[in-house]
DOFI-987268 format. One line per 8 residues: their letters; for each residue x, y negated, z negated of C-alpha. Coordinates in Angstrom, 3 decimals, padded with zeros to 6 digits. Layout:
<pts>
a = X Y Z | ...
</pts>
This chain:
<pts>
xxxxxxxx = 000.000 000.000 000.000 | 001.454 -003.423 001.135 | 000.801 -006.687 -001.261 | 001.426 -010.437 -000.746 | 002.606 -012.531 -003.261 | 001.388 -015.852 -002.012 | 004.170 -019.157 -002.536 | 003.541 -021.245 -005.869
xxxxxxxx = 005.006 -024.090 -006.457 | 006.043 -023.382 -009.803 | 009.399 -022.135 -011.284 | 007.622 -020.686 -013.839 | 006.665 -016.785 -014.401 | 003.445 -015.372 -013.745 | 002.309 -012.013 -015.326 | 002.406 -010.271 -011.752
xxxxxxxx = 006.138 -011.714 -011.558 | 006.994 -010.292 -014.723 | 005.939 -006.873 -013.698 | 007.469 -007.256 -010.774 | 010.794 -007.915 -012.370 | 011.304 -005.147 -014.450 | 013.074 -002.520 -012.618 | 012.514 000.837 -014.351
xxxxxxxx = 011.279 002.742 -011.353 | 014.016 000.664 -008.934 | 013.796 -001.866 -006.553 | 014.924 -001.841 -003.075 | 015.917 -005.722 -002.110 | 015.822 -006.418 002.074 | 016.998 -010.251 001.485 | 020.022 -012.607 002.552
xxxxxxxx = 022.218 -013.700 -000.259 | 024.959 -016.025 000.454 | 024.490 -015.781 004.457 | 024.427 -012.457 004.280 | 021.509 -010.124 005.326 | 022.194 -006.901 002.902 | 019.673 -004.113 001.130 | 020.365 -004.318 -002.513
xxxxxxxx = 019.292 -000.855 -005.024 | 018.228 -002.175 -008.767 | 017.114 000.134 -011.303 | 017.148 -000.156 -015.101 | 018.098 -003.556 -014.669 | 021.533 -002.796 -012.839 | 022.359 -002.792 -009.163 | 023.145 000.885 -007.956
xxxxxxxx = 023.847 000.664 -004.606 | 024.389 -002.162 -002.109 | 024.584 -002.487 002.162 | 025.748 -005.425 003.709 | 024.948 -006.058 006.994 | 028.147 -007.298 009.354 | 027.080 -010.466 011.885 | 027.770 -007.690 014.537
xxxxxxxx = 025.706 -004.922 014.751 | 027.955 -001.499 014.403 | 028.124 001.534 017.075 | 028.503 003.917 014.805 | 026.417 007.023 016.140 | 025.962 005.423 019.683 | 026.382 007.953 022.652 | 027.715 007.013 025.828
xxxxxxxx = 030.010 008.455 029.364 | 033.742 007.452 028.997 | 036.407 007.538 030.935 | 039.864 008.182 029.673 | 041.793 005.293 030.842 | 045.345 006.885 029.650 | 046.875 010.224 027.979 | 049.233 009.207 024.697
xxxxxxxx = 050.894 012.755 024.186 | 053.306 011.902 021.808 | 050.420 011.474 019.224 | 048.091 013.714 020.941 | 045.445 011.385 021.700 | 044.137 009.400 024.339 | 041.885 006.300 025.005 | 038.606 006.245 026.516
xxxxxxxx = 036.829 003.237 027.960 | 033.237 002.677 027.384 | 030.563 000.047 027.945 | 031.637 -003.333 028.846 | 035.323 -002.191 029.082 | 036.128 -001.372 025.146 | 038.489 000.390 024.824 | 038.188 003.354 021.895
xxxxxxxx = 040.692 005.474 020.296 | 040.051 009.752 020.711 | 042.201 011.828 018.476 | 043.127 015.088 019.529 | 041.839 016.700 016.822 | 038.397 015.420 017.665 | 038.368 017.110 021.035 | 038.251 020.643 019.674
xxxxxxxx = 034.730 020.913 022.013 | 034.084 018.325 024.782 | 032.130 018.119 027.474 | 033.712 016.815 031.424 | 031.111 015.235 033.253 | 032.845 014.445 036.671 | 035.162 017.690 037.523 | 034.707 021.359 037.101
xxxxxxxx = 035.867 021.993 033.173 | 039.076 023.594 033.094 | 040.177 023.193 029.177 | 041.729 020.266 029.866 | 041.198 016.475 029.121 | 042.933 014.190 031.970 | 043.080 010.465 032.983 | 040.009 009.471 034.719
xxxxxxxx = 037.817 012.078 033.365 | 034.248 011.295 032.187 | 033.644 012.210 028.935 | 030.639 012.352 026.921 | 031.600 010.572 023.612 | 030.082 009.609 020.443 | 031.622 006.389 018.093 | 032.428 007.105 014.486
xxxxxxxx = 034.000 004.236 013.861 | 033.954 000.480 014.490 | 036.732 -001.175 015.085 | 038.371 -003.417 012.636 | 041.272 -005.782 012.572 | 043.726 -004.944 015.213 | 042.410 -000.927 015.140 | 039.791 -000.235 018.158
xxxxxxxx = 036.949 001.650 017.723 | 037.489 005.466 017.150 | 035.032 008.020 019.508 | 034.676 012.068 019.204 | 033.729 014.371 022.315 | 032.258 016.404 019.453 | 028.484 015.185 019.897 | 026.197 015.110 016.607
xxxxxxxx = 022.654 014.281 016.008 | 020.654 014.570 013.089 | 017.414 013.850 010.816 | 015.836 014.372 007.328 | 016.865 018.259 007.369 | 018.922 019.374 010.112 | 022.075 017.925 011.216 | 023.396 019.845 014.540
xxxxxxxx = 026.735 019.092 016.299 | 028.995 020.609 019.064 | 032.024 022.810 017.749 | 031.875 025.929 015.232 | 028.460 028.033 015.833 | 027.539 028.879 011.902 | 025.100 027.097 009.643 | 026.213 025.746 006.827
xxxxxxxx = 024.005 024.712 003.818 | 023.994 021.208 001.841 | 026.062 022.466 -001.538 | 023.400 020.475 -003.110 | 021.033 023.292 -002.656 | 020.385 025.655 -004.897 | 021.058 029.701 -004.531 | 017.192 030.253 -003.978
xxxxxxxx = 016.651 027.491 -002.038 | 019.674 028.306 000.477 | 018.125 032.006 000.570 | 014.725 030.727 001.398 | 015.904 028.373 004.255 | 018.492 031.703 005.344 | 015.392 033.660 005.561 | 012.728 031.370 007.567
xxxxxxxx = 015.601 030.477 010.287 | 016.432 034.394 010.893 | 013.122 035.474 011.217 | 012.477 032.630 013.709 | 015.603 033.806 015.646 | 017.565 030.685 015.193 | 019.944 032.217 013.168 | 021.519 035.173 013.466
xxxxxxxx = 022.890 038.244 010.913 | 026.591 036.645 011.505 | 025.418 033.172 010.254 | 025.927 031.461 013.489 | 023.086 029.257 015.295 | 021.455 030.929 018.027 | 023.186 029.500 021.691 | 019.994 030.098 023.853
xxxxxxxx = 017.247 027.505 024.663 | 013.947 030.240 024.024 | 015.589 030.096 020.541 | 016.179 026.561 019.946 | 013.121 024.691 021.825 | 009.099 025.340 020.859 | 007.170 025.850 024.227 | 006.256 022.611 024.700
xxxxxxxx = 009.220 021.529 024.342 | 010.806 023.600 027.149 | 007.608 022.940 029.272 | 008.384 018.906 029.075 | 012.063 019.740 029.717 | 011.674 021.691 032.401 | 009.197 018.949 034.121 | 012.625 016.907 033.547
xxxxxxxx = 014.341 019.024 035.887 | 016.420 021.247 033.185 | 017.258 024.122 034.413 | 016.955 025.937 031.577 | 017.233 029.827 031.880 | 020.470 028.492 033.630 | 021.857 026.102 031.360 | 025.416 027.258 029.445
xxxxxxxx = 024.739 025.111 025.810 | 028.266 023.890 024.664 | 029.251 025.567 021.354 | 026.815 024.148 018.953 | 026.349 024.381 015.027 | 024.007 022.831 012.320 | 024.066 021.993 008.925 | 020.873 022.279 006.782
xxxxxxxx = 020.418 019.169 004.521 | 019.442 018.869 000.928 | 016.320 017.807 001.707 | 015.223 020.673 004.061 | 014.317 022.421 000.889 | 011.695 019.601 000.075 | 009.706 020.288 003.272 | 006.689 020.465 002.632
xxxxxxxx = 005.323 023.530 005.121 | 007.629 026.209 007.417 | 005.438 024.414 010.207 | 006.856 020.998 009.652 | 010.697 022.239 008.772 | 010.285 024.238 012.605 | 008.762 021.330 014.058 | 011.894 018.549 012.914
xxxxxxxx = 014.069 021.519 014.035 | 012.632 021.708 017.568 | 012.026 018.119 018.118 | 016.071 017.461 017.151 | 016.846 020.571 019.538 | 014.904 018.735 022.145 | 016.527 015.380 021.810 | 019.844 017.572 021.872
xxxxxxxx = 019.255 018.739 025.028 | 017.550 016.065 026.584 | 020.888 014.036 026.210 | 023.393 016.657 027.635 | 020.896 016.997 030.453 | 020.608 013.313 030.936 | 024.431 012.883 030.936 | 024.980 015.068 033.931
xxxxxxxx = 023.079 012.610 035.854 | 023.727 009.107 034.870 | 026.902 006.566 035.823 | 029.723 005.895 033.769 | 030.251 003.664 031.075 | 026.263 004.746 030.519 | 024.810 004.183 026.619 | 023.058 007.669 026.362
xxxxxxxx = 021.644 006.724 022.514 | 022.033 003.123 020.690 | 023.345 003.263 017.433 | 021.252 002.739 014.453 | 020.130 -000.891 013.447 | 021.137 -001.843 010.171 | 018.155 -001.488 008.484 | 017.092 001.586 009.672
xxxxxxxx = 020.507 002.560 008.679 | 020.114 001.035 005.416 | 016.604 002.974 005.308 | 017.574 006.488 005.819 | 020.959 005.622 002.889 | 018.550 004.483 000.275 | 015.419 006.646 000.810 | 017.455 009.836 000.844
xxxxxxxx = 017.165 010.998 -002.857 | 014.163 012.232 -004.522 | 014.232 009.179 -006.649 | 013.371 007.170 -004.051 | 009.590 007.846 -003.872 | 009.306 005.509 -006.584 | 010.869 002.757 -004.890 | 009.231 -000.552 -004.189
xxxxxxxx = 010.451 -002.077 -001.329 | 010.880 -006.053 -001.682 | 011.507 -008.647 000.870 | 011.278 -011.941 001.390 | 011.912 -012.238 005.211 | 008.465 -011.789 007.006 | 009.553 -009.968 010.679 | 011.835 -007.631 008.410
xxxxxxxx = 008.351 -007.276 006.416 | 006.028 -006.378 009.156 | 009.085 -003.956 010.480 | 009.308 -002.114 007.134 | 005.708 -001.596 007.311 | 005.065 -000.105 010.706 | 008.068 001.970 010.324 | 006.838 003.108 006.741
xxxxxxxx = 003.313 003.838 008.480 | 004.926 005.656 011.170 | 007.749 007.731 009.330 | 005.313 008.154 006.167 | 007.506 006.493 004.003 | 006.045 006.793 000.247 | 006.855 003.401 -000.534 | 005.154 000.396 -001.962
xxxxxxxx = 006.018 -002.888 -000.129 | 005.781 -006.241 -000.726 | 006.494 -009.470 000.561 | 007.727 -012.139 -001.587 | 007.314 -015.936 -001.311 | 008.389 -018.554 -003.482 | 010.434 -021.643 -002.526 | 010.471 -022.432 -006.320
xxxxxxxx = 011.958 -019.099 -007.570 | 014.340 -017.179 -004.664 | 014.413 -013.367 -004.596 | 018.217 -013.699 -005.511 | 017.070 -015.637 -008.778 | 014.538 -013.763 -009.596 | 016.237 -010.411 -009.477 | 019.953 -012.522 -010.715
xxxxxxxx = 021.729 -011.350 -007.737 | 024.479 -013.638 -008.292 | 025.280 -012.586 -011.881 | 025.199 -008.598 -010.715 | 027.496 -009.114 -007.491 | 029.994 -010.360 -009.487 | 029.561 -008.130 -011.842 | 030.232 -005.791 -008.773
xxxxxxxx = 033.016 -007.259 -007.805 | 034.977 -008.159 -010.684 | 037.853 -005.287 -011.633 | 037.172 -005.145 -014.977 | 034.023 -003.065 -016.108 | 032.759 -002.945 -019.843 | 031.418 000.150 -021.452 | 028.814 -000.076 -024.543
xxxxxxxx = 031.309 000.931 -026.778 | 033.633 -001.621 -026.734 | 035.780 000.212 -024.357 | 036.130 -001.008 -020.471 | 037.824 000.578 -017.096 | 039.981 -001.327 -014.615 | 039.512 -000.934 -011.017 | 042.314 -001.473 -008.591
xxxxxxxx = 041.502 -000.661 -005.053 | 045.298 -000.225 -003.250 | 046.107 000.733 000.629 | 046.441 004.527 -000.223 | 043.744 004.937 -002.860 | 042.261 003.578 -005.649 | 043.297 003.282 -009.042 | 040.686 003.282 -012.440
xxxxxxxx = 042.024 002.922 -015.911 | 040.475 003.613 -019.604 | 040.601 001.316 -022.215 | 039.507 001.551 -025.661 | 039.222 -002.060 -025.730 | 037.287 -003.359 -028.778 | 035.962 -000.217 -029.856 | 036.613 000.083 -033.771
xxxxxxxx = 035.824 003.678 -035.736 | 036.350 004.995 -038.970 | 036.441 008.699 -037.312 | 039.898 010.391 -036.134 | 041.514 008.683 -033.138 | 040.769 012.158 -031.286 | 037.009 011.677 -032.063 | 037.406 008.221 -030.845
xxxxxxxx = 039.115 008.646 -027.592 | 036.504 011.700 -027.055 | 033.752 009.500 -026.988 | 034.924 006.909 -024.646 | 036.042 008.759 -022.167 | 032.538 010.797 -022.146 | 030.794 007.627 -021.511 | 033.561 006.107 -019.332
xxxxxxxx = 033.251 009.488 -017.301 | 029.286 008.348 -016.714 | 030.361 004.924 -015.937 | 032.836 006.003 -013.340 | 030.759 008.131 -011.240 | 027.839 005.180 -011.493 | 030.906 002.472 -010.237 | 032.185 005.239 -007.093
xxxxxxxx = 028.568 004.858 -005.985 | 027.903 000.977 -006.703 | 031.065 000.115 -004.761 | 031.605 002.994 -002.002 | 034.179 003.937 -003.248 | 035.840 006.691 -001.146 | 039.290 008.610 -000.399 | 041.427 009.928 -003.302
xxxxxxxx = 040.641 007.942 -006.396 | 042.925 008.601 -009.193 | 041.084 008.050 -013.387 | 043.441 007.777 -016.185 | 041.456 008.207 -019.038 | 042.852 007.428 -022.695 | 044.806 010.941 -023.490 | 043.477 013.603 -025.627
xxxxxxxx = 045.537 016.650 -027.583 | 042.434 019.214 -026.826 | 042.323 021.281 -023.699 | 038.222 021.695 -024.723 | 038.141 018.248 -024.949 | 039.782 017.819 -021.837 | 037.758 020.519 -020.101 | 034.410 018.857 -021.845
xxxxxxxx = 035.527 015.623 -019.836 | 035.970 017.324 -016.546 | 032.740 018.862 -016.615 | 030.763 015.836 -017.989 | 032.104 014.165 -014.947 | 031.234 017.137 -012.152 | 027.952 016.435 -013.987 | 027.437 012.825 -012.941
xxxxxxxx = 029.223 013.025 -009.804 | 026.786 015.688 -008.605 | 023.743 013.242 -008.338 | 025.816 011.396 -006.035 | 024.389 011.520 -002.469 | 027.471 011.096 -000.796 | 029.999 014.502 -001.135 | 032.482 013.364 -003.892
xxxxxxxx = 034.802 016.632 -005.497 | 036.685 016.226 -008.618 | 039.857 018.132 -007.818 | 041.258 018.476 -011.416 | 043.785 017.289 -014.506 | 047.049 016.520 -013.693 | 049.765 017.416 -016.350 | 049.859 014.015 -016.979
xxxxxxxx = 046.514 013.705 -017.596 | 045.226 011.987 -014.547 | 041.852 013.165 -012.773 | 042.114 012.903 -009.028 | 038.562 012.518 -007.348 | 037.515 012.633 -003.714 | 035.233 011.271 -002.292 | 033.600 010.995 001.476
xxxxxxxx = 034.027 007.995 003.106 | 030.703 007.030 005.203 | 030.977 003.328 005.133 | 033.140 000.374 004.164 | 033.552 -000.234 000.391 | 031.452 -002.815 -001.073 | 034.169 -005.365 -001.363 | 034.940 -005.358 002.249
xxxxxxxx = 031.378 -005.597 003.173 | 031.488 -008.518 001.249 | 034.494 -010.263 002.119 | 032.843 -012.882 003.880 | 031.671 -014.168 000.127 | 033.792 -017.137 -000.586 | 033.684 -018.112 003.100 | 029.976 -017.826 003.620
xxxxx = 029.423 -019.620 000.087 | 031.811 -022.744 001.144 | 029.569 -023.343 004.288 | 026.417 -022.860 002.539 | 028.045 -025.483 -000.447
</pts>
């Protein structure tokens, strides 16, 4: 259900304002703060997760016919052109399946060859933009991609729920005894699927599929029939093979698939967990409104949105955006204690120290250090989300004599981690007492995102 809150011209707070400020059950911010558009996460009164928008739009995901331009052997990669001549980096290593578009495919990747390559990364700085032959698509539950043929499972699910999934895609001939993913299109497509493809001009009782696996998400197990897991299957399978038969007919430099706006990026990041069904979606920038609202309609979205509209009162005041981004920001973190990390972002990784700060006890120093390092183990895995953290992050928490206590530390952070949405693995204990942590990297870390801050705020000042 969508609500108005009409403008007042009063600073002060009405009941429905009040209500609307607390943030027990979260609130997902679509605003601009400081010149920046961004989608801001607040729950229990804390900001859990922030997206800035970049002034220009990213590729990442985008799909298009390249043409390698030249061979660099000596670090086994080449470059490959693309739409209005960008030129993109393609690592060997990312070629492991690929797909020649203008020659008979002979196992080998030469200069002027046509590729068909995906971006995965935008360039920055003096770096161009990085591309893989190694095609991937994906929704809620399935993501599928060229390369190895098995199915994997999200290690998020649970024993039963990986059995269950095992079980439905076997007996529905998609996967096989051996774990790999079925390579024929009367396994992959529903009928009327095939029939529209084949009105396309797909030949396909012909058609050799590329090696091709798929990964079953987290949320496959949340489906809510067989029917409507099958049906996202066979509608990604179509879209799959409605590009590679596309691509066999279209000019270079071609854009087979656009990449993602930012909001719908931002979208499918925060609405991901379970928790977000209890979202309410706030903004106060009316096309971004109507957008959220037709694509909530159309997607079936559980949310509750609301536009907001108040020249008196900002959405960045109301919700103190400015107070919690530099709380973000700053390097220094406090823990309810008394206690406090330090977090120092270098080239190679980052670096988070444990303090005991002002915490004061009359208990044993062992009892002491125990109990801020269990709540600075919480706090860690809470910052590694806030700030995207990513790569090998290295904790040194305050040292303890116990091995249990030790061992109660590691596993009180595995806890936390886990209810991370982004794949983060605490490695273990150094002899020196240092936890090493990695963690995925799937965007830019928050302070990059917003480096533009101080420049932004001096032209807005």
């Amino acid at each position: 259900m969508s609500r108005k809150i009409e403008p007042r011209a009063s600073v002060d707070l009405t009941e429905e304002e009040r209500q609307l400020r607390k943030t027990d059950c979260g609130k997902l911010l679509f605003t601009s703060y400081c010149g920046q558009n961004c989608a801001l996460l607040i729950q229990g009164d804390r900001l859990v997760e922030a997206l800035f928008f970049p002034k220009k739009p990213s590729k990442i995901g985008a799909i298009y016919i390249g043409k390698v331009k030249n061979m660099v052997k000596n670090i086994d990669a080449c470059f490959v052109e693309i739409a209005n001549g960008e030129l993109c980096f393609l690592p060997g290593k990312s070629t492991a399946t690929f797909q020649v578009l203008n020659r008979r495919q002979d196992g080998r990747i030469l200069e002027g060859d046509e590729l068909l390559v995906q971006v995965v990364r935008d360039a920055q700085k003096s770096k161009q933009a990085s591309v893989t032959t190694q095609i991937s698509l994906s929704n809620d539950y399935f993501v599928i991609s060229m390369g190895a043929k098995k199915v994997c499972y999200s290690a998020k699910l649970s024993s039963k729920q990986k059995e269950s999934l095992e079980t439905l895609l076997l007996e529905h001939g998609i996967s096989g005894p051996d774990g790999c993913l079925a390579q024929e299109c009367r396994a992959l497509l529903s009928e009327e699927e095939s029939r529209k493809l084949r009105q396309d001009g797909a030949a396909l009782d012909s058609y050799a599929l590329p090696s091709t696996g798929m990964i079953v998400r987290t949320k496959a197990a949340e489906s809510e029939s067989p029917e409507e897991l099958l049906r996202q299957f066979h509608e990604l399978f179509a879209e799959y093979f409605q590009l590679l038969h596309y691509a066999r007919y279209r000019s270079c430099f071609t854009c087979l698939k656009e990449a993602e706006t930012e909001v719908a990026s931002a979208i499918k990041q925060f609405t991901g967990s379970a928790e977000a069904k209890s979202f309410e979606v706030i903004t106060d920038q009316k096309a971004l409104y109507e957008q959220l609202k037709n694509d909530g309609q159309e997607k079936g979205i559980p949310w509750n949105l609301r536009f907001y509209a108040d020249d008196m009162l900002p959405l960045s005041a109301l919700y103190s955006l400015e107070s919690k981004m530099k709380t973000a920001l700053s390097s220094k973190v406090w823990l309810k204690s008394g206690g406090y990390l330090v977090i120092e972002p270098t080239e190679a990784l980052t670096v988070i120290d444990v303090n005991s700060g002002k915490y004061e006890s009359g208990r044993e120093a062992q009892d002491t250090y125990r109990k801020i390092n269990l709540e600075a183990a919480e706090e860690v895995a809470f910052q590694l989300r806030l700030r995207n953290l990513s790569g090998i992050i290295i904790v040194d928490f305050i040292n303890m004599r116990s091995r249990d206590d030790n061992n109660m530390l590691l596993q009180t952070l595995r806890k936390f981690v886990k209810q991370d949405r982004v794949n983060t693995t605490i490695v273990d204990m150094t002899p020196l007492g240092l936890v090493e942590i990695t963690r995925k990297r799937t965007s830019r870390p928050l302070r990059e995102q917003f480096a533009a801050y101080k420049y932004n705020c001096a032209d807005h000042n």
